[in-house]
C-alpha positions in Angstrom: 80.9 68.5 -17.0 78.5 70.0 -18.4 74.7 69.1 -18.6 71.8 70.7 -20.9 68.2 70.0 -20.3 65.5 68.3 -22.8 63.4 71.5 -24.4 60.5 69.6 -24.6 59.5 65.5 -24.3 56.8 64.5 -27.3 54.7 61.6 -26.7 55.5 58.4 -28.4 52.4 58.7 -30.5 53.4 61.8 -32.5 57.2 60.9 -32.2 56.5 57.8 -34.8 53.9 60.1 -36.6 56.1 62.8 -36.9 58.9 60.0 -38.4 56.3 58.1 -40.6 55.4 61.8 -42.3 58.9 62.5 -42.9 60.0 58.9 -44.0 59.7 58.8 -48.3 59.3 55.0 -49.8 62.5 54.3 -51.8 61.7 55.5 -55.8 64.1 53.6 -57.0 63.8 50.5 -59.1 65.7 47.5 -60.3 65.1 44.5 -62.4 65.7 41.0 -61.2 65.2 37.4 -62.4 61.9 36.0 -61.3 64.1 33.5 -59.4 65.7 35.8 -57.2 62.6 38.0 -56.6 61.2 36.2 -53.2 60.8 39.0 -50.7 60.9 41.9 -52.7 58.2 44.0 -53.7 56.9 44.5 -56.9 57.7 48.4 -58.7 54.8 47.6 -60.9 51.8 45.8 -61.4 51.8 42.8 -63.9 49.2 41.2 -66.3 49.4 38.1 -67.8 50.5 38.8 -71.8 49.0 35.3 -72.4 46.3 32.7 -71.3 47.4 29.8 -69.1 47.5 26.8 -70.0 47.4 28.2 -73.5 45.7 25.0 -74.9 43.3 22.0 -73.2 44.9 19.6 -71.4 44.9 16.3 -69.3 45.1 17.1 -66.2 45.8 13.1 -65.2 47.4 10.5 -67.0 44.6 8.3 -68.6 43.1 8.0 -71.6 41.5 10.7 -73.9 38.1 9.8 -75.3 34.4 11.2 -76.1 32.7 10.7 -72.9 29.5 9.6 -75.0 31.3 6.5 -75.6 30.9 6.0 -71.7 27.3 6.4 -71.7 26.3 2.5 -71.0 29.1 2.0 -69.7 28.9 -0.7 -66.3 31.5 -3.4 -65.0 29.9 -5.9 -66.7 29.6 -4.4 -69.9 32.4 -1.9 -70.1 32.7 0.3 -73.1 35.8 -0.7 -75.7 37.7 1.9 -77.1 40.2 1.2 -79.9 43.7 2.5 -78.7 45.4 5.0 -81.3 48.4 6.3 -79.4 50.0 7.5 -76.8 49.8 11.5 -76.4 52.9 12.8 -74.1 53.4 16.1 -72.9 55.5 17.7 -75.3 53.9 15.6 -78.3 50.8 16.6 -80.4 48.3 14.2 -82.2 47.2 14.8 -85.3 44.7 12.3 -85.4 41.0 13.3 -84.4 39.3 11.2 -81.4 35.8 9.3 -82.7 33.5 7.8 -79.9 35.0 4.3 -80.9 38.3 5.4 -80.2 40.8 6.2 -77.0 43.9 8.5 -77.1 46.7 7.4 -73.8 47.4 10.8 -72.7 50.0 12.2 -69.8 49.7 14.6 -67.9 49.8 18.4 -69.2 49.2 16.7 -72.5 47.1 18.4 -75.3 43.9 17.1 -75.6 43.4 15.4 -79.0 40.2 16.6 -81.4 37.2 15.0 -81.1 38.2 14.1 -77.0 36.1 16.2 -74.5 36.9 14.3 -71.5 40.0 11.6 -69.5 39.0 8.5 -68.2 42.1 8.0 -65.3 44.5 5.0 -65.8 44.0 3.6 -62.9 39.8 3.1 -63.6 40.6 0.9 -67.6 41.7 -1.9 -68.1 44.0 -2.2 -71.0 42.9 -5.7 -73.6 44.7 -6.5 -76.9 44.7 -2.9 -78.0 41.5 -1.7 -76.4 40.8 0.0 -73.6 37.7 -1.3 -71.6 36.3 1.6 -69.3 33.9 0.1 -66.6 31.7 3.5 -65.8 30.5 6.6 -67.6 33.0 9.3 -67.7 31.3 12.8 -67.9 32.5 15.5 -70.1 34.5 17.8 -69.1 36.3 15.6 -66.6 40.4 15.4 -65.9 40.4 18.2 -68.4 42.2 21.8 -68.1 40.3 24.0 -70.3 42.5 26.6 -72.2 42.9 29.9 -69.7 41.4 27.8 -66.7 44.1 29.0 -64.4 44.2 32.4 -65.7 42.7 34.4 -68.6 45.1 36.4 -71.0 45.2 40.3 -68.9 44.7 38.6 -65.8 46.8 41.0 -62.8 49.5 38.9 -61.6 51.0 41.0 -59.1 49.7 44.7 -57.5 52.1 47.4 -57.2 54.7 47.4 -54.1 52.7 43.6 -53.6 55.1 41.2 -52.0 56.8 38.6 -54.2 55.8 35.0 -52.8 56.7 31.4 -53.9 53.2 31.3 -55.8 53.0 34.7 -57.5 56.8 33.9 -58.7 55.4 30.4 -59.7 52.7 32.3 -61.8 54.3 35.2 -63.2 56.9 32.2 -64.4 54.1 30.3 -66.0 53.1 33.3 -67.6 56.4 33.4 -69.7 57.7 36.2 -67.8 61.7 36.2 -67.0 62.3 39.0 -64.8 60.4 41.6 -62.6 60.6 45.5 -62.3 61.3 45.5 -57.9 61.6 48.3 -55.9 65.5 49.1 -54.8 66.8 48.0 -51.5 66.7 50.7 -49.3 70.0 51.7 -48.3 70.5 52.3 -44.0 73.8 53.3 -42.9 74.8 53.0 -39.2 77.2 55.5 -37.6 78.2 55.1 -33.8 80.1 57.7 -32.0 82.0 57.5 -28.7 85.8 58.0 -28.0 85.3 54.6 -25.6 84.1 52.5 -28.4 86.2 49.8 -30.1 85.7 47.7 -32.8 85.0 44.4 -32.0 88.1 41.8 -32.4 90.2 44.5 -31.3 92.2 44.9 -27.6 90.8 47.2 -24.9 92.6 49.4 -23.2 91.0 50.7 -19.7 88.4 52.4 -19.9 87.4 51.3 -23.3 84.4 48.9 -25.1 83.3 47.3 -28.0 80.9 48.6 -30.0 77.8 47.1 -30.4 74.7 48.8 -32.0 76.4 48.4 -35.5 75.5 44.7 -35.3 72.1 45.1 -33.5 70.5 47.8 -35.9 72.2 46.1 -38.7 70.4 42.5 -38.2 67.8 44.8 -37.6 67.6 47.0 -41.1 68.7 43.9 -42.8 65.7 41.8 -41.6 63.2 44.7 -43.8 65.9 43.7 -46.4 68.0 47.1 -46.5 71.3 47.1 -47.7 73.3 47.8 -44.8 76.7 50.1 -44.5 78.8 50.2 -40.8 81.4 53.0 -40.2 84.1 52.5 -37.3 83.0 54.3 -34.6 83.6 58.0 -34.6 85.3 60.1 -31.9 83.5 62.3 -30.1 85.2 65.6 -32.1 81.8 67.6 -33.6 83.3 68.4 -37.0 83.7 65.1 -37.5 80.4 63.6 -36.6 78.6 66.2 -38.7 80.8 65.0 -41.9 80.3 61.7 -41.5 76.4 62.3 -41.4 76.6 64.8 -44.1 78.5 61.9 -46.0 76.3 59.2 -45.2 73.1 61.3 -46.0 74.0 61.5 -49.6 73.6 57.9 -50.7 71.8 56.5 -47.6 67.6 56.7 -47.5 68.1 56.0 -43.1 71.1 57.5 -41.1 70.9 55.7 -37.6 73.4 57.7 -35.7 73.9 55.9 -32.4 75.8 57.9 -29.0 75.7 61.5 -28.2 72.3 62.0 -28.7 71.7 62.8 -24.9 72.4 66.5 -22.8 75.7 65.5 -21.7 79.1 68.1 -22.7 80.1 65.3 -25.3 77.0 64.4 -26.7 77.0 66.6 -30.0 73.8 65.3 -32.0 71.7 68.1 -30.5 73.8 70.8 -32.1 74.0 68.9 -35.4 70.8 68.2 -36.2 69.0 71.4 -36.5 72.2 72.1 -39.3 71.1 69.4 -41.2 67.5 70.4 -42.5 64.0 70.6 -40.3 64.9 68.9 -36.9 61.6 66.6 -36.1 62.4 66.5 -32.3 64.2 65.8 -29.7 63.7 64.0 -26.8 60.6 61.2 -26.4 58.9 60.5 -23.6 60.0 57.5 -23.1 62.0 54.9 -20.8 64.6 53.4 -22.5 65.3 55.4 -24.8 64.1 59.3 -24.0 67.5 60.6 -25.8 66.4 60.3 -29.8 66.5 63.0 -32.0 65.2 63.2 -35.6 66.1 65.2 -38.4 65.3 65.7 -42.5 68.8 65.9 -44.1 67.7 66.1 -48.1 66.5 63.4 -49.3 67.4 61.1 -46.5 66.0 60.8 -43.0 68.8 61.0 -40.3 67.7 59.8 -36.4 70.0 60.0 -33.3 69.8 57.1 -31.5 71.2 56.5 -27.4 74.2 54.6 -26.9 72.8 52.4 -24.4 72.6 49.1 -26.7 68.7 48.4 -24.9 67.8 51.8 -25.0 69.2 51.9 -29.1 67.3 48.5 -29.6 64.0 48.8 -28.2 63.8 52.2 -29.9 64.7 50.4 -33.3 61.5 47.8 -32.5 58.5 50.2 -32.0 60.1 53.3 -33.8 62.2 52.7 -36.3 60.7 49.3 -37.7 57.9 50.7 -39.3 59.7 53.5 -40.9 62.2 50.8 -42.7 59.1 49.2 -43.5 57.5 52.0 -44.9 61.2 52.6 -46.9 60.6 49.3 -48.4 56.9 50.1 -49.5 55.5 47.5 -47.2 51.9 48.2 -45.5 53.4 47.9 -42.0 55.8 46.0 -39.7 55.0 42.2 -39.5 54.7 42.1 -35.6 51.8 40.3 -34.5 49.5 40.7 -31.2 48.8 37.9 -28.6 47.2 38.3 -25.0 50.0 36.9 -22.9 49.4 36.5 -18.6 52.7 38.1 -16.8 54.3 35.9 -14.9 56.9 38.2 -12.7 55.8 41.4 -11.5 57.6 44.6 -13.1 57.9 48.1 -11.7 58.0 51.0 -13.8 61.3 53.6 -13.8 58.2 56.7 -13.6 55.2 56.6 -14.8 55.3 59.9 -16.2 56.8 58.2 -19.3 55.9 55.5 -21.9 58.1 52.3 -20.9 59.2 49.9 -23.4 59.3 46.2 -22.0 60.8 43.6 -23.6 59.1 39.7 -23.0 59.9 36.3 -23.1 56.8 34.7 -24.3 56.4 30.7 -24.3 52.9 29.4 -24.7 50.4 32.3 -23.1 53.0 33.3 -20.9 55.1 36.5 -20.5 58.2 37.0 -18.4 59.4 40.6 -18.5 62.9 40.3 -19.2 64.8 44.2 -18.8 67.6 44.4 -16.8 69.5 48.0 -17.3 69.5 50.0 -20.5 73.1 49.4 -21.2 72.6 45.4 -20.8 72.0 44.2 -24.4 71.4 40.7 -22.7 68.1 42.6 -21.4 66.7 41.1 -25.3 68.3 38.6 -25.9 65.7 36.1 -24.5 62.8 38.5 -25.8 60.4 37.7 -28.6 58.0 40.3 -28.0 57.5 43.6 -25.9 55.1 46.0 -24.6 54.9 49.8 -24.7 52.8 50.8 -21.9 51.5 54.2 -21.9 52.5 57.1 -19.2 50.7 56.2 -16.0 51.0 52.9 -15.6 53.1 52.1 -12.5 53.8 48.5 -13.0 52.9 45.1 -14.2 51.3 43.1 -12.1 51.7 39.0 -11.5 48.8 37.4 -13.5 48.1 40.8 -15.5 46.7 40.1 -19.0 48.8 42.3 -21.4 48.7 42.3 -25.4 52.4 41.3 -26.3 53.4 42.3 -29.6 55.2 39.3 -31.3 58.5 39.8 -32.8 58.9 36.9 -35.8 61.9 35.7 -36.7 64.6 37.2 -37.4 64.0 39.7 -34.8 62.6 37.8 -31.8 64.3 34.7 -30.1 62.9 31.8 -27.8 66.2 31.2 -26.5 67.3 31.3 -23.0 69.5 34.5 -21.4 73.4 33.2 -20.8 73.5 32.5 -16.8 74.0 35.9 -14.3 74.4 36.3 -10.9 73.8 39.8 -11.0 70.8 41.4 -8.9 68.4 42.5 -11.8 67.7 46.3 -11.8 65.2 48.0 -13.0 66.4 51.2 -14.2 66.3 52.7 -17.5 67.2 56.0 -19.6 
C-alpha cells in the first residue's frame, strides 16, 4: 500500500480565510410570497410605497369626540355627549363630530371630522342616547395619526436583511405581496469509498453504511441550502473526477467526503489541482488534518475525511461560515459562553489545532470525543472548542469559552449507552 506525505499543513486561521476569499454569495434571485419568506434574505432593499395606517384611526374601541367637550368634565358632573353612530372598521361616517356630540368607534376605525381624540368604552357610561364621560380626555388620545407607524419611503427591509415574523408583518401592511429573495444556495454531497453502502441496504463483510450524506446534509440544510446526495462512488479516479466535474456545474458547494487523505486509494489529491486553483491541502488540525480545497468555476469544491467526526467537526468551524456567507448572511449563528470542564481531556499532539466537541448543561462542559470514526462522539454535543497548537490538554475545573451550537445543529440529548473504553485518538 502505498502512502504519500502532507506537502505542507496551514493553520486553521488561514485555512477558513483562504475558503471565506474564495467562497462567492449566491447572485441569484427569486421571488416569493411574503408568506413564505421567513428565513430568507432579502435580494433587495424595500420602501414603503405608502403611509401606514394611511388615515387616523381609533386605536381602542370607545367613543370618538372633541376632547374640549371633556374639559369640566368630573364624576359628579360628567360631560353628555349626544350619540350619532356607531363607526366600525370598515365603515366611514359622513357626519362631522361637534363638541356636543360622540361618535362609537372600533378599533382601526377612521376617525370622524371634527373628533380629535377616544374616550375608552370601558371609562362612559352609556344613558338614553348619551354618552356621559366622567374625566377630561386630552387630544390626541387612543388615536393613530395617519403614517404613525411608518411614513410613505420608509426602508422596510435592507439588502441580504433577514426576513422575520415582523418585517413580513410590515412589508404586508405596506400592501406588498411578494419579495425579491436571494436563491437557495445549492450544496451537493458526494462520498466515495468502495466499502460504503447505502443505508437500508445489506452488508456484505467488510462493508458500511454511509453516513456523511446525512450529517453534512442536516448540516447545509440548516443555512437553508438546497441539498443533493449521490450514492457513494467507488474508489475508480475517472469516476470521482466526473462526478465532481458534474456536480460543480449547478452546485455553488461540492463537499466531497473520503479519499481526501495520502493513502494509494485516496484520489482527491490528484483531482483537485485539475479542477481550477487548489487552496490547500492538509490543515493543521486533529480531527480532521486530511481536507483539501479547490476553485472549480463558479463553484467551490472541498474534500472532506471519511471519518464521520473528523467530516463533522470540519463542517462546524469550517464549512459553516462559508454556507453562511453562500447565503449572504453576516456570519454563523453560534454563540459564545464560558463553560467550567468537568472531565479532564488530553490532547492527540499539541502541535495541532484540536477540535473538541461538548456537552454543555447549565455552566458546565463535558468533553464528549471518542475516536474520529465514532459519529456518536457528537451526538450528545451542543457546542465545541478549537483549541490552538500547544495546548496539551484540558484540565478539570478549566474555564473554556464554548461556542454554542443552536438548534438544529446542537443537541442536549444523552449519548446511546457503551461499554467501550473511550479513546482519545483522532485524524
Amino acid at each position: 500500500m502505498k502512502m504519500r506525505p502532507f506537502a505542507h499543513l496551514i493553520s486553521t486561521e488561514v485555512a477558513l480565510a483562504r475558503l471565506l476569499a474564495a467562497t462567492r454569495p449566491v447572485g441569484r434571485r427569486e421571488t416569493v410570497p411574503v408568506e413564505s419568506a421567513v428565513g430568507r434574505r432579502s435580494a433587495r432593499a424595500v420602501r414603503s410605497r405608502r403611509a401606514v395606517p394611511p388615515f387616523r384611526r381609533a386605536s381602542w374601541d370607545g367613543y370618538a369626540l372633541q376632547a374640549r367637550s371633556t374639559r369640566t368634565a368630573t364624576r359628579e358632573e360628567p360631560a353628555r355627549l349626544r350619540l350619532l353612530e356607531d363607526v366600525f372598521a370598515e365603515t366611514r361616517t359622513r357626519q362631522r363630530v361637534r363638541s356636543s356630540e360622540a361618535v362609537a368607534i372600533a378599533t382601526g376605525g377612521p376617525l370622524p371630522s371634527g373628533a380629535d381624540a377616544v374616550a375608552i368604552f370601558e371609562d362612559v357610561r352609556i344613558e338614553d342616547g348619551w354618552v356621559l364621560v366622567p374625566h377630561l380626555v386630552r387630544r390626541g388620545e387612543r388615536i393613530a395619526e395617519a403614517g404613525e407607524d411608518f411614513a410613505a419611503g420608509t426602508r422596510l427591509v435592507d439588502q441580504d436583511e433577514l426576513f422575520t415574523p415582523a418585517r413580513m408583518g410590515a412589508l404586508a401592511a405596506a400592501g406588498e405581496s411578494s419579495v425579491q429573495v436571494w436563491a437557495r444556495p445549492r450544496v451537493a454531497v458526494l462520498p466515495n469509498g468502495n466499502e460504503l453502502r447505502v443505508p437500508g441496504t445489506r452488508l456484505a463483510f467488510g462493508q458500511i453504511h454511509e453516513s456523511n450524506n446525512a450529517a453534512l446534509s442536516g448540516l447545509a440544510s440548516g443555512f437553508g441550502a438546497e441539498v443533493t446526495t449521490a450514492a457513494p462512488l467507488p474508489d475508480r479516479e475517472p469516476v470521482i473526477e466526473a462526478a465532481i466535474r458534474q456536480a460543480a456545474r449547478t452546485a455553488d458547494l461540492v463537499l466531497v467526503t473520503g479519499g481526501s487523505s495520502v493513502g494509494e486509494h485516496d484520489f482527491l489529491p490528484s483531482i483537485f489541482p485539475r479542477l481550477g486553483r487548489l487552496l490547500f491541502h492538509g490543515i493543521a488540525v486533529r480531527p480532521g488534518k486530511p481536507t483539501l480545497a479547490v476553485r472549480c468555476g463558479g463553484s467551490l469544491v472541498i474534500g472532506m475525511p471519511g471519518h464521520p467526526t473528523s467530516c463533522l467537526a470540519n463542517g462546524l468551524w469550517l464549512v459553516a461560515p462559508v454556507l453562511a456567507k453562500l447565503g449572504h448572511a453576516d456570519g454563523v449563528p453560534w454563540t459564545d459562553r464560558p463553560v467550567v470542564v468537568t472531565e479532564p481531556y488530553q490532547v492527540p499532539t499539541s502541535r495541532f489545532a484540536t477540535v473538541v466537541p461538548l456537552e454543555v448543561r447549565g455552566d458546565k462542559a463535558r468533553p464528549t470525543f471518542r475516536t474520529s470514526a465514532s459519529i456518536t462522539s457528537l451526538v450528545p454535543a451542543n457546542a465545541y472548542v478549537l483549541l490552538r497548537p500547544n495546548r496539551p490538554s484540558l484540565r478539570r475545573g478549566e474555564v473554556v469559552v464554548a461556542r454554542m451550537l443552536p438548534e438544529p445543529f446542537g443537541s442536549t440529548a444523552h449519548p446511546p449507552a457503551s461499554t467501550a473504553t473511550p479513546r482519545r485518538k483522532a485524524k
